[in-house]
PyMOL commands that place a pseudoatom at each C-alpha (Angstrom):
pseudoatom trace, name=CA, resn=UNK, resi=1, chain=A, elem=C, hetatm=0, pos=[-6.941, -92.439, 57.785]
pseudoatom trace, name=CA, resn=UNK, resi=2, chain=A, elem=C, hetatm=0, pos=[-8.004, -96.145, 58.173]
pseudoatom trace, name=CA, resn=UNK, resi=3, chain=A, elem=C, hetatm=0, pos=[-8.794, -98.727, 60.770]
pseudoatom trace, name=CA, resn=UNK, resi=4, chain=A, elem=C, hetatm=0, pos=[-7.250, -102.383, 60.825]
pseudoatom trace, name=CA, resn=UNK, resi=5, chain=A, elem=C, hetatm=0, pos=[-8.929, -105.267, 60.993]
pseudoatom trace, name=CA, resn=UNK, resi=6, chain=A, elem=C, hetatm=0, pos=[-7.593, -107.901, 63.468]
pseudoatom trace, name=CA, resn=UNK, resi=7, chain=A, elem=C, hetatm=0, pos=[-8.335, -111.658, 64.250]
pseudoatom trace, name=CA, resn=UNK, resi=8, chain=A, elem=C, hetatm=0, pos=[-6.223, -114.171, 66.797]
pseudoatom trace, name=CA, resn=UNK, resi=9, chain=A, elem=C, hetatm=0, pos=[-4.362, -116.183, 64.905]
pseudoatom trace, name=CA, resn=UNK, resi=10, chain=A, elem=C, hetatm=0, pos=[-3.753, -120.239, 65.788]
pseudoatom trace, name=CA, resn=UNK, resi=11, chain=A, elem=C, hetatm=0, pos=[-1.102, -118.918, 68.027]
pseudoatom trace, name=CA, resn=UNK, resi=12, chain=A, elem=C, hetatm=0, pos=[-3.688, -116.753, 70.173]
pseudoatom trace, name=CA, resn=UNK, resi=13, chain=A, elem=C, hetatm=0, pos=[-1.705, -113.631, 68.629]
pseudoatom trace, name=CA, resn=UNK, resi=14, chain=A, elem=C, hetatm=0, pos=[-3.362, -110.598, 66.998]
pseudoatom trace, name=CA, resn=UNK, resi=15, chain=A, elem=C, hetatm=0, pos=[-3.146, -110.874, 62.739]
pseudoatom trace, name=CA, resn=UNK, resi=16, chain=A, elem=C, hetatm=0, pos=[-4.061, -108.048, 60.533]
pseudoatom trace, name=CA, resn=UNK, resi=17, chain=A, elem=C, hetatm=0, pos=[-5.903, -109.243, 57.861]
pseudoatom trace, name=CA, resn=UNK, resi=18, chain=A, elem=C, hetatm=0, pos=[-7.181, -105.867, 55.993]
pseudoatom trace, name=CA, resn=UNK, resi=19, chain=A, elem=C, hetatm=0, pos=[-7.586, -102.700, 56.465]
pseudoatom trace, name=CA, resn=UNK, resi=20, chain=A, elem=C, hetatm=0, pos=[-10.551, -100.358, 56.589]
pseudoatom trace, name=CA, resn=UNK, resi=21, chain=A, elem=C, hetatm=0, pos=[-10.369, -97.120, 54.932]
pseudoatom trace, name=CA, resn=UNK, resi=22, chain=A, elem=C, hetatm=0, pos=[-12.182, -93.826, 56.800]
pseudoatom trace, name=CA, resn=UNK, resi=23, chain=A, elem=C, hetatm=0, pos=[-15.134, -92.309, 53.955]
pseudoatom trace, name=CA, resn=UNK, resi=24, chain=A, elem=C, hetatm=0, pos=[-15.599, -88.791, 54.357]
pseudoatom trace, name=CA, resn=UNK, resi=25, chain=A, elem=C, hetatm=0, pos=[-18.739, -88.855, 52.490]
pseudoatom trace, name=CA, resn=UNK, resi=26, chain=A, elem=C, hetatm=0, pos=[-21.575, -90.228, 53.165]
pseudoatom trace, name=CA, resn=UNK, resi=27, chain=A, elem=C, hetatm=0, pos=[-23.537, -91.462, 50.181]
pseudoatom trace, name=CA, resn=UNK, resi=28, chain=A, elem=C, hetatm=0, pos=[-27.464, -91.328, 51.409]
pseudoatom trace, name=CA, resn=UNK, resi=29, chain=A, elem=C, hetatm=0, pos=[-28.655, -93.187, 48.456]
pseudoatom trace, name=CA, resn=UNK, resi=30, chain=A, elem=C, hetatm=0, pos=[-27.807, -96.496, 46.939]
pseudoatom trace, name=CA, resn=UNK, resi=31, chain=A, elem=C, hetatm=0, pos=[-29.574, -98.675, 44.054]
pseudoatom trace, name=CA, resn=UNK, resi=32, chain=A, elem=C, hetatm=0, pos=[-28.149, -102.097, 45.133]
pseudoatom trace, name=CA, resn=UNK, resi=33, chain=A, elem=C, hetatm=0, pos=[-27.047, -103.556, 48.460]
pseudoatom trace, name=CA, resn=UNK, resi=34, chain=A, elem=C, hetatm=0, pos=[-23.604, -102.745, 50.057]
pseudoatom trace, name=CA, resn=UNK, resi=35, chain=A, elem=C, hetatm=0, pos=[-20.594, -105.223, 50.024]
pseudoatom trace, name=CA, resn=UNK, resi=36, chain=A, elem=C, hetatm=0, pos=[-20.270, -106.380, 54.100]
pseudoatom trace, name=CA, resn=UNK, resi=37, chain=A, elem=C, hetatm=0, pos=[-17.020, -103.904, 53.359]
pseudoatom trace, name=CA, resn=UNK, resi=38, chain=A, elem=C, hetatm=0, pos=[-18.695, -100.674, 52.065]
pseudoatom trace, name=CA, resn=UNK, resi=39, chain=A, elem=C, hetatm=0, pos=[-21.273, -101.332, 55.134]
pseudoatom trace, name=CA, resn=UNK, resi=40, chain=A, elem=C, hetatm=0, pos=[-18.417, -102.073, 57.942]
pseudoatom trace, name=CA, resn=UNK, resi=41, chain=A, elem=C, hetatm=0, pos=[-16.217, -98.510, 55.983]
pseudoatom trace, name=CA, resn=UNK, resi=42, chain=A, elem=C, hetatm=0, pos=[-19.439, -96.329, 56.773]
pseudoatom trace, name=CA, resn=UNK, resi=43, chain=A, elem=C, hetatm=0, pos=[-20.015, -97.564, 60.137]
pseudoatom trace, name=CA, resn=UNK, resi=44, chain=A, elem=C, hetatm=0, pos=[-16.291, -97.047, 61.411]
pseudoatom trace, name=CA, resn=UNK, resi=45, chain=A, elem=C, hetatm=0, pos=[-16.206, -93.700, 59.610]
pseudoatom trace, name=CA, resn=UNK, resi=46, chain=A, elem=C, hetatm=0, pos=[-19.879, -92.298, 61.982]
pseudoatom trace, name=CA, resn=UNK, resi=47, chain=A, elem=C, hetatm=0, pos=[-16.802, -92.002, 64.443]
pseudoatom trace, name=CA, resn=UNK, resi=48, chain=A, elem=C, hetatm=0, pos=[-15.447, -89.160, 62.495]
pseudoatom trace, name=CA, resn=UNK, resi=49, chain=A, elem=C, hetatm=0, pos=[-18.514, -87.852, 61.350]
pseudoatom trace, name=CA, resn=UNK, resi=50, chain=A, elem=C, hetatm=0, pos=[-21.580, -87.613, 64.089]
pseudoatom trace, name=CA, resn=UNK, resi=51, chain=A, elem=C, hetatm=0, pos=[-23.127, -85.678, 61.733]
pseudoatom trace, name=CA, resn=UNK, resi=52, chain=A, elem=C, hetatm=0, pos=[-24.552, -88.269, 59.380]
pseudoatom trace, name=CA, resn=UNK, resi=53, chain=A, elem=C, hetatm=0, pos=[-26.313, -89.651, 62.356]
pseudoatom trace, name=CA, resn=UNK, resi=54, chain=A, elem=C, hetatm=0, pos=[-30.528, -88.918, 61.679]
pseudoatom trace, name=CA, resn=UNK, resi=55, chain=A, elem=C, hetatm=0, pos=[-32.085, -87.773, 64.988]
pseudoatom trace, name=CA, resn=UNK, resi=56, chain=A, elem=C, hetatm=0, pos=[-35.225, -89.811, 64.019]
pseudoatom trace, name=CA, resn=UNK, resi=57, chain=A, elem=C, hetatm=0, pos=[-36.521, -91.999, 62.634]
pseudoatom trace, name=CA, resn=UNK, resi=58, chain=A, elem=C, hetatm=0, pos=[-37.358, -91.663, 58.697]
pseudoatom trace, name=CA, resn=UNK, resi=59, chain=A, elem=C, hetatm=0, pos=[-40.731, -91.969, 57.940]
pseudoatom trace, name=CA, resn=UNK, resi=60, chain=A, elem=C, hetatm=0, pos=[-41.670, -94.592, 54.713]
pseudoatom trace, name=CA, resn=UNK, resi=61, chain=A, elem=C, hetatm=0, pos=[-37.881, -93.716, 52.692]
pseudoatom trace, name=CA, resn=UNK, resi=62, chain=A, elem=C, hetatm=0, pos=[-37.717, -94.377, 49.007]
pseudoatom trace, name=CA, resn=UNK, resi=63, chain=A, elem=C, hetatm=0, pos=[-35.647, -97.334, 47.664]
pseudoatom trace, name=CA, resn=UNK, resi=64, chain=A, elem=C, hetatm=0, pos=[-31.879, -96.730, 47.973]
pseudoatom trace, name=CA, resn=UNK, resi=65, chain=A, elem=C, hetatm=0, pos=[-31.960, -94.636, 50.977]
pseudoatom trace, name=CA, resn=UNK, resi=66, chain=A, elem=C, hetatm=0, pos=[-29.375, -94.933, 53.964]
pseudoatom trace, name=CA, resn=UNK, resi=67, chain=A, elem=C, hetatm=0, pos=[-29.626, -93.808, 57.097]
pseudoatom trace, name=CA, resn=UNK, resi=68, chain=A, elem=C, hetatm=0, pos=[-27.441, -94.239, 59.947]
pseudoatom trace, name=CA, resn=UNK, resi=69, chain=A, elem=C, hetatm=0, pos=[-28.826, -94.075, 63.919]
pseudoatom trace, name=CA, resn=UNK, resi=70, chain=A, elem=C, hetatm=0, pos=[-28.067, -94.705, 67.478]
pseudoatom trace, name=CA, resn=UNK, resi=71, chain=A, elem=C, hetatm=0, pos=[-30.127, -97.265, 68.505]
pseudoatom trace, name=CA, resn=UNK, resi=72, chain=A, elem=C, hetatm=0, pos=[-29.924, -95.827, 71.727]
pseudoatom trace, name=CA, resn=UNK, resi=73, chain=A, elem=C, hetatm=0, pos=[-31.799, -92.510, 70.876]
pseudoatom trace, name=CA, resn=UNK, resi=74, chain=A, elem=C, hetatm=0, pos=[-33.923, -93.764, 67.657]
pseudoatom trace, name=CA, resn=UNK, resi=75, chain=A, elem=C, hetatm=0, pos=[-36.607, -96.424, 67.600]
pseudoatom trace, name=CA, resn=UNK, resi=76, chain=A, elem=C, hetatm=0, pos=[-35.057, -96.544, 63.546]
pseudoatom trace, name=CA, resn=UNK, resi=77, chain=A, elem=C, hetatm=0, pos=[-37.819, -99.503, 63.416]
pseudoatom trace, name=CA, resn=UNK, resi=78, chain=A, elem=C, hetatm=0, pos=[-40.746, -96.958, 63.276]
pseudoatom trace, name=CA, resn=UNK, resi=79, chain=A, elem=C, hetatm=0, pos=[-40.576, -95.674, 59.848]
pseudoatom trace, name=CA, resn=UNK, resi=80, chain=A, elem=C, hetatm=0, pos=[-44.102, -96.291, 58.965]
pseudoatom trace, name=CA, resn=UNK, resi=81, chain=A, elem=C, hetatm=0, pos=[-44.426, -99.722, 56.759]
pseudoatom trace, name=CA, resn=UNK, resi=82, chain=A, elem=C, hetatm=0, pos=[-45.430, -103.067, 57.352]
pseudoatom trace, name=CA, resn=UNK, resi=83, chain=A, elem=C, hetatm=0, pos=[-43.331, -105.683, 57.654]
pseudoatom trace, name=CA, resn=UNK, resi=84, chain=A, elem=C, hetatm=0, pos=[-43.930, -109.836, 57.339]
pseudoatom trace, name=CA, resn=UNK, resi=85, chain=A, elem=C, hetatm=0, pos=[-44.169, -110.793, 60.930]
pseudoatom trace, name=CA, resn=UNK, resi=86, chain=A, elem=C, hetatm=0, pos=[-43.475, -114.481, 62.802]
pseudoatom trace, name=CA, resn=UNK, resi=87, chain=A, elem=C, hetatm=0, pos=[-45.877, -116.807, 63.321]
pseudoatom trace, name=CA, resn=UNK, resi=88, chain=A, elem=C, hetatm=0, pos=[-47.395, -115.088, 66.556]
pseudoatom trace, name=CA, resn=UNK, resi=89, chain=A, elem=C, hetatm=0, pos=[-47.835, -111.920, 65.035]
pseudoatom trace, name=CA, resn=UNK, resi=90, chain=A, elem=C, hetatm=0, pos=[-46.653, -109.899, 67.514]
pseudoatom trace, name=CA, resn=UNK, resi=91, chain=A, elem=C, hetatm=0, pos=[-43.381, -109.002, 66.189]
pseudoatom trace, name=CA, resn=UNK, resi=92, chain=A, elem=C, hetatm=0, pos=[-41.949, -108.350, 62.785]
pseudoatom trace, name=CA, resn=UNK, resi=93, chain=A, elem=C, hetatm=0, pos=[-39.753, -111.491, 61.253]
pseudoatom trace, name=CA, resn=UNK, resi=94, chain=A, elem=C, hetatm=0, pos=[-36.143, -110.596, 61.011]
pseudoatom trace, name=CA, resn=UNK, resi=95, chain=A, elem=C, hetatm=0, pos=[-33.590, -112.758, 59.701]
pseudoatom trace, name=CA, resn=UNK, resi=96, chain=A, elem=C, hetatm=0, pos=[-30.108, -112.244, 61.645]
pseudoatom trace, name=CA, resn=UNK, resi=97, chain=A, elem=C, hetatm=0, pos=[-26.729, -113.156, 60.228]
pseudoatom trace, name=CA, resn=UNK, resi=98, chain=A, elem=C, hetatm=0, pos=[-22.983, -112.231, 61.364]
pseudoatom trace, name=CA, resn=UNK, resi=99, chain=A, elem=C, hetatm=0, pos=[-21.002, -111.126, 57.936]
pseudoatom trace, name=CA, resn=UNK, resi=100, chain=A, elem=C, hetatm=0, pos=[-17.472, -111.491, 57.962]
pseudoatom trace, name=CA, resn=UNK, resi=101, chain=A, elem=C, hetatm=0, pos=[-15.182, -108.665, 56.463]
pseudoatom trace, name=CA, resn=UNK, resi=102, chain=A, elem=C, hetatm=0, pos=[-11.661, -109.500, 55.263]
pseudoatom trace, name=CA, resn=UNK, resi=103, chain=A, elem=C, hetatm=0, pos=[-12.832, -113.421, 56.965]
pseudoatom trace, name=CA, resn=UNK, resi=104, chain=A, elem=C, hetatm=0, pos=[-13.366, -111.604, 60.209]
pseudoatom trace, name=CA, resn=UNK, resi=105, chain=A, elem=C, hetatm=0, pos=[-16.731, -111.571, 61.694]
pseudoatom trace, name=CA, resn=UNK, resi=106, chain=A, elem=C, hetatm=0, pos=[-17.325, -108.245, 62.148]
pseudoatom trace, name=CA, resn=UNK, resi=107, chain=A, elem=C, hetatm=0, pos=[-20.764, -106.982, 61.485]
pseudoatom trace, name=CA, resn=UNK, resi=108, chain=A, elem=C, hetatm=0, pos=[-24.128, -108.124, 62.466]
pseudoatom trace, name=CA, resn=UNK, resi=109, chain=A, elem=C, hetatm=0, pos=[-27.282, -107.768, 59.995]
pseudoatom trace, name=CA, resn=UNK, resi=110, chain=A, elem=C, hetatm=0, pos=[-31.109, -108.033, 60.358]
pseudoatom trace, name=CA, resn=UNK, resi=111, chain=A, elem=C, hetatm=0, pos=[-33.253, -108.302, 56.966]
pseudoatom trace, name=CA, resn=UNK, resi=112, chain=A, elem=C, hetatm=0, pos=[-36.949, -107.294, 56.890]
pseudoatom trace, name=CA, resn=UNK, resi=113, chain=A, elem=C, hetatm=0, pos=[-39.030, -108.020, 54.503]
pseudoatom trace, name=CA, resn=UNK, resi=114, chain=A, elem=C, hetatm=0, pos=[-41.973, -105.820, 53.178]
pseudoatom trace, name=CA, resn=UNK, resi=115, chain=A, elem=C, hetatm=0, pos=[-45.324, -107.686, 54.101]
pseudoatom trace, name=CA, resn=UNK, resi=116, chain=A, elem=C, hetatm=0, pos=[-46.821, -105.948, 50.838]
pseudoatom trace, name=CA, resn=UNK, resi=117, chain=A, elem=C, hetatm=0, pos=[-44.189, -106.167, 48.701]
pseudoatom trace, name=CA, resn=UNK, resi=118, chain=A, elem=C, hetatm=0, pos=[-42.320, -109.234, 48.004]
pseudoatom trace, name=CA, resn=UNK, resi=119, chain=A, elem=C, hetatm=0, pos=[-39.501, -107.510, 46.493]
pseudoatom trace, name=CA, resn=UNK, resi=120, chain=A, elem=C, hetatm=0, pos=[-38.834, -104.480, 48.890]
pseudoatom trace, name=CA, resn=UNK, resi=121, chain=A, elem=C, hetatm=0, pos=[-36.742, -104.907, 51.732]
pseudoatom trace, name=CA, resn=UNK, resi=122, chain=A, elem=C, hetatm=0, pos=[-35.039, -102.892, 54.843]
pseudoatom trace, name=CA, resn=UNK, resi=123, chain=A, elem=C, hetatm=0, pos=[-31.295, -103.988, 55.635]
pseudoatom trace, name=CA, resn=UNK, resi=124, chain=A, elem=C, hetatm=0, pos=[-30.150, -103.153, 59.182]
pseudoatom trace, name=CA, resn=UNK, resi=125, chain=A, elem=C, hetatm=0, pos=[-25.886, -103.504, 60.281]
pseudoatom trace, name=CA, resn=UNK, resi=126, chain=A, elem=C, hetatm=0, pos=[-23.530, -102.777, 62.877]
pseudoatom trace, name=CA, resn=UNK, resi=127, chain=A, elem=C, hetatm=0, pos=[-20.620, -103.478, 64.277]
pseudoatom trace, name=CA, resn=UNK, resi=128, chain=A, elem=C, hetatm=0, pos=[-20.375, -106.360, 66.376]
pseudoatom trace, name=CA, resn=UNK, resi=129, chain=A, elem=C, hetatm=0, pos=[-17.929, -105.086, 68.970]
pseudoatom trace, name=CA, resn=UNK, resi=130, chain=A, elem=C, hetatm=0, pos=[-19.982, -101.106, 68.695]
pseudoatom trace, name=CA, resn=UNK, resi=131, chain=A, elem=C, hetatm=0, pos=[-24.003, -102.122, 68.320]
pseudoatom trace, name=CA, resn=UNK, resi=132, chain=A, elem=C, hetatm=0, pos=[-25.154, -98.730, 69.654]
pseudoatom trace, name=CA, resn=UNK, resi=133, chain=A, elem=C, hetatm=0, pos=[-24.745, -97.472, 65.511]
pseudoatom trace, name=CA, resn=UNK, resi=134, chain=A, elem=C, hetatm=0, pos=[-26.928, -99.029, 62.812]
pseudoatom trace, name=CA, resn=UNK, resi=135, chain=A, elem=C, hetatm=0, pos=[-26.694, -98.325, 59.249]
pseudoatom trace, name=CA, resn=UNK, resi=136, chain=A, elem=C, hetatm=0, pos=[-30.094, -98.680, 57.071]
pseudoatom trace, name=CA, resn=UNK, resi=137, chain=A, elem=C, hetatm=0, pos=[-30.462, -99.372, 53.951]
pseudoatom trace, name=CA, resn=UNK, resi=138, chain=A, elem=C, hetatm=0, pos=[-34.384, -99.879, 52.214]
pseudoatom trace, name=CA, resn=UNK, resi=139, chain=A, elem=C, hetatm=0, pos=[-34.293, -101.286, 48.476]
pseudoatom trace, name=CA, resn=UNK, resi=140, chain=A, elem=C, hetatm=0, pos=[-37.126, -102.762, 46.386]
pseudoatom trace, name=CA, resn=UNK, resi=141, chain=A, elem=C, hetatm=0, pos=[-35.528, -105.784, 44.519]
pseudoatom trace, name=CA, resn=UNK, resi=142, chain=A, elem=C, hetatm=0, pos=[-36.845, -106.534, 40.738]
pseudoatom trace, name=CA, resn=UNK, resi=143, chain=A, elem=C, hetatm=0, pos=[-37.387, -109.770, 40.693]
pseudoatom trace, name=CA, resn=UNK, resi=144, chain=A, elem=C, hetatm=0, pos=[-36.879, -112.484, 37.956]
pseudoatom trace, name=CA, resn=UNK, resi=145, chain=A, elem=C, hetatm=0, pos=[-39.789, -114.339, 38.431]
pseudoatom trace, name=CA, resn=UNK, resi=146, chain=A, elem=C, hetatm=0, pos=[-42.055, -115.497, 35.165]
pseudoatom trace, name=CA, resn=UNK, resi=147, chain=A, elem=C, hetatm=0, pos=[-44.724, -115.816, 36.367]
pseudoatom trace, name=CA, resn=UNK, resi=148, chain=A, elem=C, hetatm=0, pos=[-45.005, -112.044, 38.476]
pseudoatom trace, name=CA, resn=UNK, resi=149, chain=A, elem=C, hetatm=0, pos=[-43.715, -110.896, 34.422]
pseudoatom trace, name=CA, resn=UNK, resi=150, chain=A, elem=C, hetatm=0, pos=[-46.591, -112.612, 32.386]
pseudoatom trace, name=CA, resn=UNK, resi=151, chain=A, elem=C, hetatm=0, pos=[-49.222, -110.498, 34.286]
pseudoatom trace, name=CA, resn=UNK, resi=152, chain=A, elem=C, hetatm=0, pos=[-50.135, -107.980, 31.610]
pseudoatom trace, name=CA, resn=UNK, resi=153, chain=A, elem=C, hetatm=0, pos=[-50.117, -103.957, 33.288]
pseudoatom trace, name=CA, resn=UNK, resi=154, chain=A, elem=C, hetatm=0, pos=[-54.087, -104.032, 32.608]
pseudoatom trace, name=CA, resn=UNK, resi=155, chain=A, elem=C, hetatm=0, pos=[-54.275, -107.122, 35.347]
pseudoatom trace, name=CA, resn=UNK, resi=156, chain=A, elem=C, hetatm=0, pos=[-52.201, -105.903, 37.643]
pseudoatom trace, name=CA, resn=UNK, resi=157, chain=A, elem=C, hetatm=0, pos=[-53.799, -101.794, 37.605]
pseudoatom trace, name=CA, resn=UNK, resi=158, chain=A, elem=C, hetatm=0, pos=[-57.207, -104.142, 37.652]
pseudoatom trace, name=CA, resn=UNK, resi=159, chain=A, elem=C, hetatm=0, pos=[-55.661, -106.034, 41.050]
pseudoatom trace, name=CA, resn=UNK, resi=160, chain=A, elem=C, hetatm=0, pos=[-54.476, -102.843, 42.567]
pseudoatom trace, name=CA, resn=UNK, resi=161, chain=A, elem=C, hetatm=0, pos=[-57.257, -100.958, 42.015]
pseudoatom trace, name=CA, resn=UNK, resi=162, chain=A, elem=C, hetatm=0, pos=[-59.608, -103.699, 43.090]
pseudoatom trace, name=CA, resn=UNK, resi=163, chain=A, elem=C, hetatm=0, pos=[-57.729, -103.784, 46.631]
pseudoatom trace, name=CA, resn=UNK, resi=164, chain=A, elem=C, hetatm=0, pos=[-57.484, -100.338, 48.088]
pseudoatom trace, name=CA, resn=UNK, resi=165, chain=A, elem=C, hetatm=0, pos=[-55.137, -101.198, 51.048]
pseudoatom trace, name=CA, resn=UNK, resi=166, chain=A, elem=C, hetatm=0, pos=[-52.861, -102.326, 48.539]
pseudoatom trace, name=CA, resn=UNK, resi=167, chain=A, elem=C, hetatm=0, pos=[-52.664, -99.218, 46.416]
pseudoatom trace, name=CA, resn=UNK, resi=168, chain=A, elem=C, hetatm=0, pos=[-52.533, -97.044, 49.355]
pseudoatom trace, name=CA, resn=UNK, resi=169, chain=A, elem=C, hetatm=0, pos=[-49.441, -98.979, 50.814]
pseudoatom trace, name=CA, resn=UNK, resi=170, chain=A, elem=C, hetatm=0, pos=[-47.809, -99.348, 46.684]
pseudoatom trace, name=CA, resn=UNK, resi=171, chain=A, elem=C, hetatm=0, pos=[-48.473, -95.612, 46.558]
pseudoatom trace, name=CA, resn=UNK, resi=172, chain=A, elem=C, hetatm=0, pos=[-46.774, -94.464, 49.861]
pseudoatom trace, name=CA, resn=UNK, resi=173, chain=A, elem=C, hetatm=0, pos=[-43.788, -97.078, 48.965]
pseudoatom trace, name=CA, resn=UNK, resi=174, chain=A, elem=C, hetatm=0, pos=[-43.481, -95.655, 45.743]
pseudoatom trace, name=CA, resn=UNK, resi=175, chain=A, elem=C, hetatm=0, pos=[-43.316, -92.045, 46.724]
pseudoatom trace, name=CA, resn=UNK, resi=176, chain=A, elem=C, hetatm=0, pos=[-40.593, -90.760, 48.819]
pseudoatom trace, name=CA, resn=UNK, resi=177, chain=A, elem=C, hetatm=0, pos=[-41.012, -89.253, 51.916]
pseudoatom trace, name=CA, resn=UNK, resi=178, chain=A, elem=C, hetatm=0, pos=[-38.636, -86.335, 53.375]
pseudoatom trace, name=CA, resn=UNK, resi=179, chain=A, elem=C, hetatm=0, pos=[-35.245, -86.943, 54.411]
pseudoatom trace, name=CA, resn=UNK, resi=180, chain=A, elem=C, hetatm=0, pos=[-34.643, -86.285, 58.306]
pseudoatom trace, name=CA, resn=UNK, resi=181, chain=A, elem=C, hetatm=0, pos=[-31.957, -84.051, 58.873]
pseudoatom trace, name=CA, resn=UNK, resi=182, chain=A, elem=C, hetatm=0, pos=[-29.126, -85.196, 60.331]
pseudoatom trace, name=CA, resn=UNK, resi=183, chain=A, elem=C, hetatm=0, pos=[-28.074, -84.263, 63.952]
pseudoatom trace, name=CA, resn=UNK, resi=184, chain=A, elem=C, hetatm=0, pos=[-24.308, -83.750, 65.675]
pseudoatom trace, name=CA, resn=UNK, resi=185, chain=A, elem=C, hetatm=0, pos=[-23.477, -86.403, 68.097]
pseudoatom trace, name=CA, resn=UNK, resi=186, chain=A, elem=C, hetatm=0, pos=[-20.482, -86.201, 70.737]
pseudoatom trace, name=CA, resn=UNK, resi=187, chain=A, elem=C, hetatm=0, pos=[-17.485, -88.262, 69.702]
pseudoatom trace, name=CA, resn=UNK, resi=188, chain=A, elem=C, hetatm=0, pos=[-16.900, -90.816, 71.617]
pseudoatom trace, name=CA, resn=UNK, resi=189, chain=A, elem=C, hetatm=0, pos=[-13.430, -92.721, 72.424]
pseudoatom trace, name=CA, resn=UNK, resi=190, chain=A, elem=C, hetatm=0, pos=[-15.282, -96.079, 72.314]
pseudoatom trace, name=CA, resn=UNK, resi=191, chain=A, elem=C, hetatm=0, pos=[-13.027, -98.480, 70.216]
pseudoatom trace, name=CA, resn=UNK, resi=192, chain=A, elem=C, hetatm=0, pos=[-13.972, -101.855, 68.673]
pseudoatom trace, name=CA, resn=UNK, resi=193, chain=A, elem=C, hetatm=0, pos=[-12.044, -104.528, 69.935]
pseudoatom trace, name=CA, resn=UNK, resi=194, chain=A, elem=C, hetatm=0, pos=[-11.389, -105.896, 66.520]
pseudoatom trace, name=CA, resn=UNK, resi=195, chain=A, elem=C, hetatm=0, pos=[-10.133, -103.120, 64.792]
pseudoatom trace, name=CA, resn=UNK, resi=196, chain=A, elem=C, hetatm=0, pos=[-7.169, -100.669, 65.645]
pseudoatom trace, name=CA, resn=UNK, resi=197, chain=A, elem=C, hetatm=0, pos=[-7.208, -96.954, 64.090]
pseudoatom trace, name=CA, resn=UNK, resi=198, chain=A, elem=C, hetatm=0, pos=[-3.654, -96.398, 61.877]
pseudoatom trace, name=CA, resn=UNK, resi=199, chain=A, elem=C, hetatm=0, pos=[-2.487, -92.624, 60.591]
for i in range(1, 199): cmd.bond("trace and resi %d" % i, "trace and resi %d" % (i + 1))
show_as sticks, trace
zoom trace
């Protein structure tokens, strides 16, 4: 099975430009960020498979894991680290962005970024035209920097150590936490308007 992807062309008529295949697997885990493709195949396929939807929200997940969620039923926000916030403080800072799949814009993401780690990061999608499902994705980043690589391990176990808030938070970041189980959903007949299912 797979779902097309459709834009108007200059005429005002409907164009396929790609199509979509349906996963039947969904992969949990993931050591580098997905393609706006992979992300857009997963989050057409939760309408064949309810069952990879978590029925809360996961509390502090390892780097690499995926979860998907209905916003609707799970505050997926909750999941127990801290996150930069904006200037007010209030709120966390999220950076929004509408990714295009085969040139169509099609999904919508939201990037957090850990306020204790400057390399760990929470990835949020969805479809544009069916928000109510949100794939996440958590993933701590190496980075290339020099300077962050000159510091010998003796400085940096001497800076951790020296800052207890900051081991406690490295610690519970570094250590996984348990996997919610997933939880059936009714199907719904809800179609995007931008995509068409083919046999």
């Amino acid at each position: 099975m797979s779902v097309r992807v459709f834009a108007k062309n200059s005429d005002g008529e409907q164009e396929a430009k790609g199509v979509l295949e349906i996963v039947h697997q969904f992969p949990g885990r993931l050591d580098r960020w997905n393609t706006n493709e992979e992300a857009a195949k997963l989050l057409v396929s939760t309408e064949y498979h309810a069952e990879w939807l978590s029925k809360e929200a996961a509390e502090r997940p390892a780097s690499g894991q995926m979860f998907l969620f209905d916003k609707t039923e799970v505050k997926f926000k909750k999941d127990g680290y801290s996150w930069k916030r904006r200037k007010d403080g209030r709120t966390p800072r999220e950076d929004h962005m509408r990714l295009k799949v085969f040139g169509v814009e099609l999904l919508y993401g939201c990037y957090a970024h850990s306020a204790d780690s400057s390399t760990f990061h929470r990835r949020s999608y969805w479809l544009l035209q069916k928000p109510d499902i949100v794939l996440v994705h958590y993933l701590d980043v190496p980075t290339d920097d020099k300077a962050l690589s000159s510091i010998s391990d003796a400085d940096l176990l001497q800076l951790v150590m020296s800052k207890p808030c900051l081991m406690n938070t490295l610690r519970h970041q570094l250590v996984p936490a348990q996997q919610p189980e997933a939880v059936q959903q009714p199907q719904t007949n809800q179609q995007p308007q931008a995509v068409q299912k083919t046999q």
